[in-house]
N, C-alpha and C positions, 0 to 999 in steps of 0.2 A: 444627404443629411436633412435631419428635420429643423422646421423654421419655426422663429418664437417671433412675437410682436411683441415690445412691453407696452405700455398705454402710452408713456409721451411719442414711442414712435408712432403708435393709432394716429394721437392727436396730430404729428408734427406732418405727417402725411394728409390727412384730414383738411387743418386748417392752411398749409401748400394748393392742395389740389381745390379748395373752394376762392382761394387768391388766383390763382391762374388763370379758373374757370370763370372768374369776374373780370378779367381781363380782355380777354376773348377768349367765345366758347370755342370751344375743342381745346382748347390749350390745355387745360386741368389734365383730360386725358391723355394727352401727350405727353406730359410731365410724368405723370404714372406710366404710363409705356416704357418712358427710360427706367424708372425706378424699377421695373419689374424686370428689364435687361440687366442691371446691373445685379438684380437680387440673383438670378439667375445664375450670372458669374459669379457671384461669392457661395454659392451654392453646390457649383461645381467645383470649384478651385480656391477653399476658404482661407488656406495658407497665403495666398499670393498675395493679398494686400499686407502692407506695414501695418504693425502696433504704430501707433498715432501719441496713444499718453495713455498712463495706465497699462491696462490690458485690453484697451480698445485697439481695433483695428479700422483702419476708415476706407472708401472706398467711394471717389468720388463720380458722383454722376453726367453722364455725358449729357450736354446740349445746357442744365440746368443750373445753376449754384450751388449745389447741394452735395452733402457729404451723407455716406452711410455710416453712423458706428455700430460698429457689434462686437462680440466675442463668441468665440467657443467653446461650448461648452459640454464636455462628454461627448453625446452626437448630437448636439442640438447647435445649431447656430442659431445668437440671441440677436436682433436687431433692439439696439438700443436708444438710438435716435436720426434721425432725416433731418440732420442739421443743416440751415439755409447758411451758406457760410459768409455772406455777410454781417451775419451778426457778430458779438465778440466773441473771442473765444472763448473768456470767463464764460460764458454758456454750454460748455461742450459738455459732455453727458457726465 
């Protein structure tokens, strides 16, 4: 299936991977490693994560705090945010 970015997940990826990377270097990359495994898996198999709320589906990443939302849509899977899940959840997409 084909893959959509909207812009807050540009950004939420973005400003993630430039926190990490100021953490310690290589870490940022690492971070995006998981997140590219887990896109992978929702890519292949976009059914298997739960609806979350809405018509999101979440999909959470290994090693990091982070949550994937997207949906479905026709043949497009939309990523809609790389939610840090610390935050509240009043912020979910």
């Amino acid at each position: 299936m084909k893959l959509r970015f909207t812009d807050r997940a540009l950004g939420d990826l973005e400003m993630a991977f430039d926190w990490y990377e100021s953490q310690f270097p290589g870490l940022g990359l690492e971070f995006l490693d998981c997140i590219e495994e887990k896109i992978r898996n929702i890519q292949d198999l976009p059914q298997t994560y739960p609806v979350h709320h809405g018509n999101f589906r979440r999909a959470l990443v290994r090693r990091f705090p982070f949550s994937i939302f997207y949906t479905i849509e026709e043949q497009v899977i939309v990523l809609h945010a790389v939610f840090d899940n610390r935050q509240s959840p009043d912020r979910y997409p």
